[in-house]
N, C-alpha and C positions, 0 to 999 in steps of 0.2 A: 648369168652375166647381164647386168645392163645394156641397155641401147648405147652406141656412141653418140656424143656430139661433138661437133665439127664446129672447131669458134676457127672463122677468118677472121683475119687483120689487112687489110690494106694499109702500106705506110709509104708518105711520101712526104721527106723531111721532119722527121716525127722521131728522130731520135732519141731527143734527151728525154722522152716520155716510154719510149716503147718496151722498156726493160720490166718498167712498171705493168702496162697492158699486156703483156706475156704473161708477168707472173699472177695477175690475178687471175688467168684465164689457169694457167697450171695449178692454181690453187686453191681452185674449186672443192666445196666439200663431196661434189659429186665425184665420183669414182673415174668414169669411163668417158675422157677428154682427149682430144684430139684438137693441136695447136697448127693453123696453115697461116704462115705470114708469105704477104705478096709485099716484098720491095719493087714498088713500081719508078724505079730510075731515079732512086733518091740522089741527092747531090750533098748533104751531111754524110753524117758515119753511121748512118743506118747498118749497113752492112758488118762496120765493126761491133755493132750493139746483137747482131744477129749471129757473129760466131761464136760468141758463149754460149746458143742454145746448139749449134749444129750438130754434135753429139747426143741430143736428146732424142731417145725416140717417138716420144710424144710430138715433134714440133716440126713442122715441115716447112720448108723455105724455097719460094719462088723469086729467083730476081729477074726482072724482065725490064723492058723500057716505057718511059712515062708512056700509058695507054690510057689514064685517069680510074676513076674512084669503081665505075661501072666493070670494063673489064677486067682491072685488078680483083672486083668481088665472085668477077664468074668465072675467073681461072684458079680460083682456090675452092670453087666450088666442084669444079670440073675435076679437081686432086683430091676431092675430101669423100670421107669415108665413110662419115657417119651417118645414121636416119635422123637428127635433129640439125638443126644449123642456127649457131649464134654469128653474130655481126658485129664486131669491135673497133670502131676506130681506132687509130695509133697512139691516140692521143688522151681518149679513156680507157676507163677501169670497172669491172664487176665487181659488187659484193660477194663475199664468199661463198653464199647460200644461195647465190641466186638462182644458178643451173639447178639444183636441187630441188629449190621449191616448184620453178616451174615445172618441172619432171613429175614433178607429182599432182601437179594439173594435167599433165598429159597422159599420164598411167592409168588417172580414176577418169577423165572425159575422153575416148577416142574420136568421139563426134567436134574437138576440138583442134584446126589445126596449126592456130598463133597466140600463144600467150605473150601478153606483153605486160609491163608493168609503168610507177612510176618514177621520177631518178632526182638525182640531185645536179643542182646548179656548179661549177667550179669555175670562178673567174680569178683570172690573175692577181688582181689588187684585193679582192677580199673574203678570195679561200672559198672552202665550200657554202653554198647557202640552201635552203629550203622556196622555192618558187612558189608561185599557187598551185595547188595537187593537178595532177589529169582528168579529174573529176568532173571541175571549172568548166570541162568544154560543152559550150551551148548546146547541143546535141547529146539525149543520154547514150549513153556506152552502151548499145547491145552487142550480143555475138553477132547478130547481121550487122556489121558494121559501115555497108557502101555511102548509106547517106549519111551518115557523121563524119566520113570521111570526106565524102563530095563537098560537102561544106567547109575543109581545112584537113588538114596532116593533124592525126590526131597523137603519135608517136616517136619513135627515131627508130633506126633499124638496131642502135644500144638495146634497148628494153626489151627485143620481140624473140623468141625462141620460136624456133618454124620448123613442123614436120617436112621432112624432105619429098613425101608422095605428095605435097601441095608445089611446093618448092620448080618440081619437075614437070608441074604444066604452064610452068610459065617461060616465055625466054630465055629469062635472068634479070638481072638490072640494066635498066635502058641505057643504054647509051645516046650523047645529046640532050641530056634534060639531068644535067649533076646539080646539086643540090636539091631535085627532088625525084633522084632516080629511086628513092627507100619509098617515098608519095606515092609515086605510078605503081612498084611492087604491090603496095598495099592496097591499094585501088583495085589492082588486077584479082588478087587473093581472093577481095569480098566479093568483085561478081564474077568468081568463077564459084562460090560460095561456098568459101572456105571463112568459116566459124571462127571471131575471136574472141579471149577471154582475155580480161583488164584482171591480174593479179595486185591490187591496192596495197604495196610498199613500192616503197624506193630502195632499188636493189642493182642499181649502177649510177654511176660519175659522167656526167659531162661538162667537158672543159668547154668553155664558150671564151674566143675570141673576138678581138676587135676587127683582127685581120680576115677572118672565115668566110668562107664562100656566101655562106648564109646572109653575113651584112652587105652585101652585094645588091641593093633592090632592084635596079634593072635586069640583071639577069636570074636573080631569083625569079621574079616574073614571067621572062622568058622561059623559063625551066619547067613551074608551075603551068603553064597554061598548056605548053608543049606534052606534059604529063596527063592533063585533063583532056587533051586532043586524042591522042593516043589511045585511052582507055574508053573515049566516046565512038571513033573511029571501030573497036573491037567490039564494043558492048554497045549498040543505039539503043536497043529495048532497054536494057536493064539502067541505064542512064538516064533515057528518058523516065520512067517510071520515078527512080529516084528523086528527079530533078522534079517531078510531083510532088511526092511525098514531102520531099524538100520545103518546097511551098507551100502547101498544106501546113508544115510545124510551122513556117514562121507567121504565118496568117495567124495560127492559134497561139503562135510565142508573142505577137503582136498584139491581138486582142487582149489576149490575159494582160499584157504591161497596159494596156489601156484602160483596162477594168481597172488594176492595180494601183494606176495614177488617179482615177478617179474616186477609187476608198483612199489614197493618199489625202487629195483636197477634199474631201468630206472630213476626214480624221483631221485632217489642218485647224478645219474649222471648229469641231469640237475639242480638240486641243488648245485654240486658243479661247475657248469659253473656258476652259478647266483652268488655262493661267490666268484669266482674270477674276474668276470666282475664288482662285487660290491665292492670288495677291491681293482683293479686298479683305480673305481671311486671314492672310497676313497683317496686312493694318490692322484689323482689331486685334490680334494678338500683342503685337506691337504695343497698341496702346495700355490695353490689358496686362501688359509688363511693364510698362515704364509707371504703370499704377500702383502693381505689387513691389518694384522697385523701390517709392517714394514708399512704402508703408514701412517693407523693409528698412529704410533707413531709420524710419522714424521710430521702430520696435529696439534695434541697433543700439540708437540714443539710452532710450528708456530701459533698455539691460544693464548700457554703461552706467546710470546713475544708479539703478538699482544694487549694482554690483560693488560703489561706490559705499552705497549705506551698509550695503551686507559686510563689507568688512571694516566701517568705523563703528556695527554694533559689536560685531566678533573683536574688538580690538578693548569695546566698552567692558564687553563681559570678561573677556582676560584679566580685563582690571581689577576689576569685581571681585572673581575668582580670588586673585592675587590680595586684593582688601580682607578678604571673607579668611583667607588663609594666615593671613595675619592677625588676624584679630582672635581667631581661636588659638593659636598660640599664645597673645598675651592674654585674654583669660585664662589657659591653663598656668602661665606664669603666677597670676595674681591668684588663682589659686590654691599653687602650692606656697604663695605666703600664708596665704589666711591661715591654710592647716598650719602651716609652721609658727605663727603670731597663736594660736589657739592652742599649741601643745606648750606653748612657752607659758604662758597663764595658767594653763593648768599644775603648771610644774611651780609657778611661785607662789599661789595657791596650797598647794599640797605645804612647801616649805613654814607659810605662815602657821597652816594649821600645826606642823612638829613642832614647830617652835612656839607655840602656845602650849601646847601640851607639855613642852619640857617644863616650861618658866614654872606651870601648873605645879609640876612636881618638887622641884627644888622649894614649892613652898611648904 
């Protein structure tokens, strides 16, 4: 039998989406799924959306009172069963393959204990979209991941599949710092040095609203820094160090753009020797066509008339022909008089001769 995994859902007013986030979670091509939804004191009909699965055994249902995003995630953590743990809002959705693939990052690397991947965009007004990859982040992607992370949230807790023996040396998710309580997890993960791997598809949906915590910038901020406090607070060394490292990349992110800008304005400048060697080679071309141009016309001309004569001599010679055909005709006319004027002579002829010869006789 396979490993379980354990997808939470936290929902709170997320009804008209949640039936959807259930069923991709139950409809996984992985086998061995375990569904924990925390209705955290919804005020829709969350609840009504949650008694069609209440008979499943797959699905387990917490309703408790609003406690936020944090506690809802750690009392379904605290119910779950399995040795993996996926993270779904209410309000998105998984690819069908996605527990599957990463599972199989987990299988062949045990030295791995967060695969994450990358997801797609879903906004209200214009449907799913394709964003710039996770690739994009100024920091490359290793499995030591603390300093790409110290420099920004580099995923959503959507995308990450998490061994459970990582999972349990940490608190849980912070409470006081919501909207970047998945930030701090991940923070915590890499310097307790827990290895992650970037699976390069997009293999879940997130809906992004207008209304979301996330557009929130003051207390994003709040949250954000409160998250960085926290894990500097736990980890001085390993932060410190980072926070070198850190420096160090952008010193040498920096020089390189500086280098970069300076073959830019070198390249400027030899490019704009190339467009102007290229546009005096344009003018002589230019002219050098408008020359083959005039000749062309002028050969154009001289076809027309030529083409002119060629068929008032084709017209002469038809004539000709036509003359030449006639004319042998009335020769052969005029010659069969001659024969015929020449056998007539001969015939009156003959008769004078009988008739001499008769008279001869009668004498």
């Amino acid at each position: 039998m396979k490993p379980l995994v354990s997808v939470i859902i936290p929902c709170y007013n997320k009804a008209q989406y949640l039936a959807q986030t259930i069923d991709s979670a139950l409809n996984q091509t992985y086998p061995e799924i375990e569904v924990i939804v925390i209705n955290d004191g919804s005020l829709d009909n969350t609840l009504e959306v949650l008694q069609a699965y209440s008979e499943n055994p797959r699905v387990k249902i917490i309703d408790q009172e609003n406690q936020g995003v944090s506690k809802a995630r750690n009392a379904g953590i605290a119910l779950a069963q399995g040795e993996y743990f996926q993270f779904v809002d209410a309000d998105d959705w998984l690819h069908p393959e996605k527990t599957a693939l990463q599972m199989e990052v987990m299988e062949a690397r045990p030295d791995i204990g967060l695969v994450y991947c990358d997801w797609y965009v879903v906004y209200p007004d214009r449907g799913i979209t394709e964003e710039l990859p996770i690739t994009r982040h100024i920091m490359p992607l290793q499995e030591e991941l603390l300093t790409a992370l110290w420099v920004g949230n580099v995923f959503s807790p959507l995308s990450a599949l998490l061994r459970r023996e990582w999972l349990i040396q940490t608190p849980g998710f912070r409470v006081g710092v919501e909207g970047c309580e998945d930030y701090e997890m991940w923070l915590r993960l890499a310097a307790l040095g827990c290895k992650m791997y970037l699976l390069n598809r997009k293999l879940v949906y997130y809906r992004d609203f207008p209304e979301s915590l996330s557009k929130n910038e003051e207390r994003m901020k709040h949250a954000y820094l409160g998250a960085r406090t926290a894990i500097a607070q736990d980890f001085p060394e390993k932060v410190a160090a980072t926070t070198v490292e850190m420096i160090r990349f952008f010193a040498e992110y920096f020089q390189e753009k500086n280098n970069w800008e300076q073959r830019q304005d070198y390249n400027i400048v030899e490019l704009r020797a190339s467009i102007n060697s290229l546009s005096e080679s344009f003018n002589s071309l230019s002219e050098s066509f408008n020359e083959l141009k005039e000749n062309h016309d002028i050969l154009e001309n001289a076809y027309s008339e030529l083409d002119e004569v060629y068929h008032a001599q084709t017209r002469y010679v038809r004539k000709l022909e036509q003359d030449l055909s006639e004319t042998k005709n009335y020769a052969l006319t005029l010659k069969e008089k001659l024969e015929e004027l020449e056998s007539n002579r001969y015939i009156r002829l003959a008769l004078k001769v009988e008739n001499g010869i008769e008279r001869v006789r009668r004498k």
